[in-house]
N, C-alpha and C positions, 0 to 999 in steps of 0.2 A: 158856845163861847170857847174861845182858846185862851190857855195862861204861857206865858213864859217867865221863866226864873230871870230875877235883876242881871243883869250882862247877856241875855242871851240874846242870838239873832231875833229879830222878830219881824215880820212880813213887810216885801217892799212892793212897788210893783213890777219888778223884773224876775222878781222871785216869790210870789204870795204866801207859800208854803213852806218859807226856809225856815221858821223857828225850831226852836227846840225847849227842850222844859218838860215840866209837868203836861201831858196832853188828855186833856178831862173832858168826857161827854157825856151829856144824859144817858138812861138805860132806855128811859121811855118816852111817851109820844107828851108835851107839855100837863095837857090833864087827862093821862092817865090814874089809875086807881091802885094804888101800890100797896096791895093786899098780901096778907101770907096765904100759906096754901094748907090748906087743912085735909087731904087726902090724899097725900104723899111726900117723903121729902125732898126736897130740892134745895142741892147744894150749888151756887156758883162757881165759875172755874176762873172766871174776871171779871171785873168789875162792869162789863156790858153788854158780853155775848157768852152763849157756852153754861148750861148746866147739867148738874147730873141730877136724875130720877132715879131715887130707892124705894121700895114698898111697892110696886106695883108690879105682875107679870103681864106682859104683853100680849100674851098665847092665849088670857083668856076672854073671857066673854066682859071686856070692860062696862060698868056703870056708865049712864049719859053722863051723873055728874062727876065720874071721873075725867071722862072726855073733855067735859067744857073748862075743867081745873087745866088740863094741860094744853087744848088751845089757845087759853092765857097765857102760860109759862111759854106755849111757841112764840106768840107775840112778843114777849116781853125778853126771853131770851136767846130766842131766832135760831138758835140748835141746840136737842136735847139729847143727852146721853142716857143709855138705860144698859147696863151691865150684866153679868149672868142671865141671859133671853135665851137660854135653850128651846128655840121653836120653833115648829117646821115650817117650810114653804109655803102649806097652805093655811097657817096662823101667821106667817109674813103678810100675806098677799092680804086676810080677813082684814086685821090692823091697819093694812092701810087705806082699803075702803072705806074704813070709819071717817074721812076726812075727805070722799070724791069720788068723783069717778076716775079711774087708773086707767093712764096712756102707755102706749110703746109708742121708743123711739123709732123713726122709723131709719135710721141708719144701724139699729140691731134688734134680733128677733129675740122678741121677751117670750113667745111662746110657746111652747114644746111641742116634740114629735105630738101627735096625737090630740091634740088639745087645740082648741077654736078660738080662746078667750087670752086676756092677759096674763101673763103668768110673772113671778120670782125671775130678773136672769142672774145667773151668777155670769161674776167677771172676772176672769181664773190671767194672772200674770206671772209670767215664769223666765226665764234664759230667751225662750222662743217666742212668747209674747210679751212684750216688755208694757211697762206702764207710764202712760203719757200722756196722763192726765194731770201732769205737773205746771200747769198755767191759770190764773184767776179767772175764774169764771161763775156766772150764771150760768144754770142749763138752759139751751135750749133757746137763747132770747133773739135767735132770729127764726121762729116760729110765731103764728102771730099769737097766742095767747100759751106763753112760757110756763112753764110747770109751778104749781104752789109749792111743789114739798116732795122731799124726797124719803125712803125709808131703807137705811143699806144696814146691813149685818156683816160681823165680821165673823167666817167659817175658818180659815185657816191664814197666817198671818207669820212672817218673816220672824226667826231669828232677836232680830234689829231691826227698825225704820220700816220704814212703809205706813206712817203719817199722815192722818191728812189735817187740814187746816181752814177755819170758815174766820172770815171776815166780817164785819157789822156796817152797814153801808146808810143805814140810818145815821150810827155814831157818825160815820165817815163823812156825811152831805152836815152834821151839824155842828161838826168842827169848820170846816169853810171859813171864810173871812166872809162877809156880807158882802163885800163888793164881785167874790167871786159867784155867790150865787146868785146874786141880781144879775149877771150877766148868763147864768145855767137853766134858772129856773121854767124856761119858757123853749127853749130848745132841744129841737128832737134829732133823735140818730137813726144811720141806719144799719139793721145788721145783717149777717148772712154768714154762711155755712161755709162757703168754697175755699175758705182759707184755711180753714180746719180741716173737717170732712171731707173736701173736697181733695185737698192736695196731694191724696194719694190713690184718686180713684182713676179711672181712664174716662175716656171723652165722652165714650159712649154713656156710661151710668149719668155721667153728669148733666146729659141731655136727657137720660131719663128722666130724673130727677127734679129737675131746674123747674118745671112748668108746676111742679104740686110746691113747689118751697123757695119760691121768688125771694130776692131782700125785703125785709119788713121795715119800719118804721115805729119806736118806741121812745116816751119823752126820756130826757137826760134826767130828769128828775121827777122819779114815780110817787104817787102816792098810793096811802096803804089804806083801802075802804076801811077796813075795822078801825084802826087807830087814830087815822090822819095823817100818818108820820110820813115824813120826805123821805127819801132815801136815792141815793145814785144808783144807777140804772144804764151805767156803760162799765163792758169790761174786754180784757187784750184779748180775750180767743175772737169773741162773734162783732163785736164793733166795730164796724169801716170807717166812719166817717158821722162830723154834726153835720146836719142840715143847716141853709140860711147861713153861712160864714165860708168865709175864704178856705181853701184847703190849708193857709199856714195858719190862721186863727183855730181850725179844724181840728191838727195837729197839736198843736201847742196847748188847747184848752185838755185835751186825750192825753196828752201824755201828764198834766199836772195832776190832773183826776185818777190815772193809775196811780201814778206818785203818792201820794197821798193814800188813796184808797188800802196801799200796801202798808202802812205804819203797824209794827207790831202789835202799838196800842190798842190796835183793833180787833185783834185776832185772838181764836182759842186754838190751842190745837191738842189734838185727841189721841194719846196713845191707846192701838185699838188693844184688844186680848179676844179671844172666840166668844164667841154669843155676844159680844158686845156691837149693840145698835145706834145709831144715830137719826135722828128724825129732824130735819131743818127747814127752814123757811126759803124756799129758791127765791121771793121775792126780795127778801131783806138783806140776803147775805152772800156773799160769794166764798166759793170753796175752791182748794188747791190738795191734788194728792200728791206726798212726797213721795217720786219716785228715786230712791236712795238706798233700791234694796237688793237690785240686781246682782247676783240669777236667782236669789233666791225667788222661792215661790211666794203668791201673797191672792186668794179667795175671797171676794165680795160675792154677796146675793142683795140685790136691789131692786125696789119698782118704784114709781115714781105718780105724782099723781095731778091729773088733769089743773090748771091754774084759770085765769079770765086773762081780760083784755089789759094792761097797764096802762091805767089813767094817770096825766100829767097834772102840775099846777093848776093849769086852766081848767 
């Protein structure tokens, strides 16, 4: 449900999204179980995405029933922060096994000289490689089954800036006006790479490439197994285009859905410090790194971990 304060705009249909006001949405899925957490603390950073995790080391040999405490707190808060993680690579890599099986991407090699398996990659930005990863996104969601969850560390980190930022896309599909998701809820998109990845390669790799990572197809509005909960499931890097609608109907429902999706109301954002880690939900949320730190230098080490198919409405 949306509020808006007495005199404000409020949705027409030229403009469904024009209000302004108080903008209020659940945290969780209707009958969710809104328990405290009794094996660690966990402090919110807003009122429905973003918390932080204290009392627990990461490095070590977690308890299952820590694990299962904080794949609730993923659900419920779709990216968790955990602070002072002084741990190495191969207690990165252990952590994040605990939640899948771990993917490389395949437009960068997670695995080291030497080594067969998946590995930590760091993703080092500096004057000469700049960072531009500054656009809302899902990973990956023109893959046919997108990553669950991502695990990045911050090693070494700008001065100033170099931010990044995750969105709640649950909140986001439950803010909506009803009329707009009765017209969302049943409609699927397609995505692909070439506009991203693609735009700076040459012809040849892209013909490599093209036959293993065709455009895929993913509802506009995913549901989440464990929960139930909706959430939007188009974003500006991998989205081309809905299916089943005109390309102006196509365009115009795309662009209100970013519009929207972009509300600060939605957002947390993370100022990192070193050993500081984030663990999120690729399915629920979209993320944006700010890149605002150039030339300074700014070190991520990150893996990412295998997700399923995305199921729609139907």
């Amino acid at each position: 449900m949306t509020y808006a304060l007495p005199g404000t705009a409020a949705p027409t249909p030229t403009d469904p999204l024009g209000y302004f006001g108080p903008i209020i949405a659940p945290r969780l899925a209707a009958a969710a179980d809104d328990r405290p957490y009794e094996l660690f603390t966990l402090n919110p950073q807003t009122p429905t995405i973003g918390a932080e995790i204290s009392g627990i080391q990461l490095g070590g040999n977690l308890a299952e029933e820590v694990l299962a405490e904080l794949r609730r707190a993923l659900l419920e808060w779709k990216v968790l922060f955990f602070r002072d993680q002084d741990i190495t690579r191969t207690e990165h890599r252990a952590f994040a096994a605990r939640w899948g099986e771990l993917e490389q991407h395949p437009f960068y090699k997670y695995t080291q000289p030497g080594q067969s398996d998946i590995d930590v990659a760091t993703l080092a930005k500096d004057a000469t490689a700049v960072g531009a990863e500054n656009i809302w996104h899902n990973d990956v969601t023109w893959h046919r089954t997108p990553s669950f969850a991502a695990v990045l560390r911050a090693v070494e980190i700008p001065p100033v800036g170099g931010d990044t930022l995750w969105a709640d896309m649950g909140a986001a599909y439950d803010l909506l006006p009803e009329d707009i998701k009765a017209r969302i809820d049943h409609l699927d998109a397609e995505h692909d790479w070439l506009r991203s990845f693609g735009s700076g390669m040459p012809q040849d790799a892209i013909d490599l490439l093209r036959p293993q990572f065709p455009p895929v197809t993913h509802p506009v509005v995913r549901v989440i197994p464990e929960t139930g909960r909706r959430v939007l499931f188009v974003n500006v890097a991998f989205t081309q285009r809905i299916l089943g609608v005109s390309a102006d109907e196509s365009n115009e429902l795309l662009r209100m859905l970013y519009r929207h999706a972009m509300r600060p109301e939605l957002q947390v954002r993370l100022r990192w410090q070193p050993n500081t880690i984030a663990f999120w939900d690729n399915r629920t949320s979209q993320h944006y790194a700010s890149s605002d730190y150039f030339p300074a230098r700014r070190v991520m080490e990150r893996i990412s971990i295998v997700g399923d198919t995305p199921i729609g409405v139907d």
